[in-house]
Phi, psi and omega in degrees: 000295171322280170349300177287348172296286212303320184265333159310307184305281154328340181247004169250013137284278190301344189286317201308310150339303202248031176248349183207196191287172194267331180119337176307118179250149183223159167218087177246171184249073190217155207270200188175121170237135198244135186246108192240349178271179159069201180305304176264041198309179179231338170240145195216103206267145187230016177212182160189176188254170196281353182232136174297158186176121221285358203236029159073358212290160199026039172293078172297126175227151182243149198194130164260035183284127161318110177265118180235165183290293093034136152303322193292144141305309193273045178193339150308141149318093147347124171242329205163176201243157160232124185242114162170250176216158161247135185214108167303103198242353184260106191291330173240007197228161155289111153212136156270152144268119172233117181249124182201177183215109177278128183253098196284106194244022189213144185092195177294359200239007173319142163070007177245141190238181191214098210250139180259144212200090169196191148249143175242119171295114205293315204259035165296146153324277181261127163220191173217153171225118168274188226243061194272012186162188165179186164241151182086226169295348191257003181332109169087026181260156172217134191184223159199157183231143218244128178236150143239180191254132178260351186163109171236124215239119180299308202298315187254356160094347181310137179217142152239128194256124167295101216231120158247122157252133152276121191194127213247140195188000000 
């Protein structure tokens, strides 16, 4: 009987690593400028549905945005990019199905990424997403990340969205 504690025991020292986050919580604050105008967008729709319709609803936009420390885009830090896609998935309501990945390419967090997975109503107060992996420092993360709209320009569609992540790794 003892024999089978001690190998139990043993085998949930080793199983644990590789079953869950390290125990480490992290919390940052970086802005997400999504650029769909001018010269340089950072978002670019590559697919739309055959039919028109006010809420983007079968919309594809694919995005390269810029993560700053700051609401200003030109006067904020750079930290890293969010790279991935956005789909207009809501027919009556504004919501995206969004998938991306914030890719750090400045600070402690240089080369770890954080890939983010949900829907955001866009026109909401408050919304959430969850945190559904990484890389790097963030290897095995899970968590959620709390977005606000920090500036949204109706005409040209440009927005900086406030992004706090929880994420626990």
């Amino acid at each position: 009987m003892a024999n089978a504690a001690v190998l139990l025991l043993l085998l949930a020292a080793v199983a644990a690593p590789l079953l869950g986050a390290s125990g480490e919580e992290t919390n940052i604050k970086v802005y997400w400028h999504d650029v769909v105008g001018g010269p340089n967008p950072t978002a670019v729709t590559v697919a739309r549905a055959p039919v028109a319709n006010r809420n983007f609803f079968g919309t594809v936009v694919v995005i390269d945005n810029a993560l700053t420390e700051g609401p200003s885009l030109n006067s904020s830090r750079l930290v890293g990019r969010a790279q991935g896609t956005y789909i207009g998935a809501g027919k009556d309501v504004a919501a995206a199905l969004m998938s991306m990945n914030f890719v750090f390419q400045a600070g402690e967090y240089n080369g770890s990424t954080v890939a983010i997975f949900g829907r955001n109503e866009v026109f909401s107060a408050v919304r959430e997403m969850s945190i559904v992996g990484g890389t790097g420092v963030f290897r095995r993360a899970r968590g959620y990340a709390e977005l606000r709209t920090s500036a949204l320009d109706l005409t040209t569609g440009d927005a900086t969205v406030e992004y706090s992540l929880f994420i626990e790794h």
